[in-house]
N, C-alpha and C positions, 0 to 999 in steps of 0.2 A: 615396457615395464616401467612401472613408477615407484619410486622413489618416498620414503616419510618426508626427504625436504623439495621434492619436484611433483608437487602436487598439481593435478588436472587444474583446469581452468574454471570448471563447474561450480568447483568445491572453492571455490574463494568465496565469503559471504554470503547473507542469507542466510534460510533458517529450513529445517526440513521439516517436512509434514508432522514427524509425530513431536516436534517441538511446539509445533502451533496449537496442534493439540488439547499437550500440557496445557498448555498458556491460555485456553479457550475454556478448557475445563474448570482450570481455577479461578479465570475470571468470573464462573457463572458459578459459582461455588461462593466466592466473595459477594457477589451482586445477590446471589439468594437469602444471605445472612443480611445483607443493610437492608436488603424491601422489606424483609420482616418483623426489623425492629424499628423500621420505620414505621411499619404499619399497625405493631402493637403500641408504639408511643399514639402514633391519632389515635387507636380506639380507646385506648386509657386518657385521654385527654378528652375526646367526645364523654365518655362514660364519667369524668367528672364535673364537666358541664352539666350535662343530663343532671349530675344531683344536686348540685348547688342551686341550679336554677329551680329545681324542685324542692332543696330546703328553702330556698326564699321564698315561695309562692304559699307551703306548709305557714312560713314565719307570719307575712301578710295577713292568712286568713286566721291564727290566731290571734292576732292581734285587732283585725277586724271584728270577730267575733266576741273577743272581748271586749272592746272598747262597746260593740251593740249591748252582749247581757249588761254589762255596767249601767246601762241608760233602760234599761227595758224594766219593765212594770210586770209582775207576777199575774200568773194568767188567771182572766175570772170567768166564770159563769156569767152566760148572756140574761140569765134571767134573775137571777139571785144578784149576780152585782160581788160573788162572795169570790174568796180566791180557790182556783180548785184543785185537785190535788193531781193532775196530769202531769207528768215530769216535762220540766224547760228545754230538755235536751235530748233528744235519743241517738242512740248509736245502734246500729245494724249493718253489720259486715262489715262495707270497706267507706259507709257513708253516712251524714250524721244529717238530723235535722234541728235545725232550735226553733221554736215559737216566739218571738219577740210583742209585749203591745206594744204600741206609740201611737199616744194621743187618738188612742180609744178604739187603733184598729190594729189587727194582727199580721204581723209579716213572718212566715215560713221561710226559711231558708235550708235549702238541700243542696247539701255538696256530697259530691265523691272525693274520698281520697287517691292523691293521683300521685304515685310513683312516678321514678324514672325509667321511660319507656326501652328496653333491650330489642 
């Protein structure tokens, strides 16, 4: 018979199974919560890259585009010589064209507008 103070030899130290358990459970309970807010800081970090790099690309061809109308000559009739009245600029949907002259020839330009890709 044993005793509360002549305990088995077993029971000195260690830990028993359903303490390991606990301790296995909550560690994957801990470990579940950091891989996820680890993993929603990358995708909010990627997704802000996505747009910045995307408004500077937007900034770019603004800027390009204007600096070209600035420089560019109103469009004429090949025969007449006269200026005509076709718009310099179209927009349809998600993409735009301008007509540029320079030095007496016509340059098109078509872009698409391009979001940040999900």
């Amino acid at each position: 018979m044993t005793t509360p103070g002549n305990r088995q030899a077993s029971d000195d130290g260690g830990y028993s199974l359903v303490e390991m358990l606990v301790v296995l459970l909550l560690l994957g309970i801990v470990g579940t919560v950091v891989t996820k807010g680890i993993v929603t800081t990358l995708r909010s970090t990627r997704i802000a890259t996505q747009r910045a790099v995307a408004l500077s690309q937007l900034q770019t061809a603004a800027d390009r585009l204007s600096r070209e109308l600035r420089a560019a000559e109103a469009p004429t009739d090949p025969i007449t010589r006269l200026p005509t009245t076709a718009p310099l600029i179209t927009a349809i949907g998600t993409s735009f064209t301008a007509d540029v002259l320079r030095a007496g020839h016509r340059i098109r330009f078509r872009r698409p507008f391009r979001g940040p890709h999900r």
